[in-house]
C-alpha positions in Angstrom: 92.5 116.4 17.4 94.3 119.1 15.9 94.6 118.9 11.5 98.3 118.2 11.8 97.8 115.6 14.7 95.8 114.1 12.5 98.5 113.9 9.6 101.0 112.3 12.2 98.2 109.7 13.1 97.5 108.6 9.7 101.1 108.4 8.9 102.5 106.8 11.8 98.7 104.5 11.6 100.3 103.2 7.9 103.5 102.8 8.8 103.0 100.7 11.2 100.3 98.8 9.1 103.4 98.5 6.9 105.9 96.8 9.2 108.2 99.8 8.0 110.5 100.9 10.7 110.9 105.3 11.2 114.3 104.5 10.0 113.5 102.9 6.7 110.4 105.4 6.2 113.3 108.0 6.6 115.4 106.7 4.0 113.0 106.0 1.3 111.6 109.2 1.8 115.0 111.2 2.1 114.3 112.3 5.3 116.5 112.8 8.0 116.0 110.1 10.4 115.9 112.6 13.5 114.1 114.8 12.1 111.0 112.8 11.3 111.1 111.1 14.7 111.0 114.7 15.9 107.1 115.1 13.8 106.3 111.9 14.0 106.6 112.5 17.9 104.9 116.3 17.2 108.0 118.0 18.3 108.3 120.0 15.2 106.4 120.4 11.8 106.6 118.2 8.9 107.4 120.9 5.8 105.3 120.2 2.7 107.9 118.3 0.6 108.3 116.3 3.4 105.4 115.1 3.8 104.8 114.8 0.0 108.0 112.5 0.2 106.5 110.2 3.2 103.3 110.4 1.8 104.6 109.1 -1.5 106.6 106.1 0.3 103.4 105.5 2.5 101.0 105.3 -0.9 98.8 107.9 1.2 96.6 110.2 -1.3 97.2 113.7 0.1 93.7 114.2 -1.0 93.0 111.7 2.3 94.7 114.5 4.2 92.2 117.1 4.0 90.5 116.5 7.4 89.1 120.5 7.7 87.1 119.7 4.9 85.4 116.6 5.6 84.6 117.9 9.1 83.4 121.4 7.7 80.9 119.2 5.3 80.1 116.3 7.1 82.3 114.0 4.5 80.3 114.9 1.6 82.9 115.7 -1.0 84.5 112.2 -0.1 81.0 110.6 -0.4 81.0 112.6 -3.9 84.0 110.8 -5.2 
């Protein structure tokens, strides 16, 4: 899985944890409801405020995000924490 299909899954993953509808995650973030459909369906790229915005509604850390590095050192920086 590519690093931003893996931003999509953990995303869409909490939002539906949440109960919380595209829609709603759209207009609490200020997000145009179309537009994140299209990324949340990996038709276009989220842009970094974006995703700061949804991550912020979604109570993800975008330290959780940073996939290349747990891979690249087998999770030790998160085991480090």
């Amino acid at each position: 899985m590519e690093h931003l299909d893996k931003i999509v899954f953990a995303v869409e993953r909490k939002r539906r944890f949440l109960g919380m509808s595209v829609a709603e995650l759209a207009r609490r973030a200020h997000v145009d409801d179309k537009r994140l459909r299209r990324v949340l369906s990996c038709e276009r790229v989220m842009s970094a405020d974006e995703l700061v915005r949804v991550c912020a509604v979604l109570k993800i850390p975008l330290a959780s995000l940073q996939f290349d590095e747990v891979e690249r050192d087998g999770g030790q920086r998160i085991k480090e924490r």
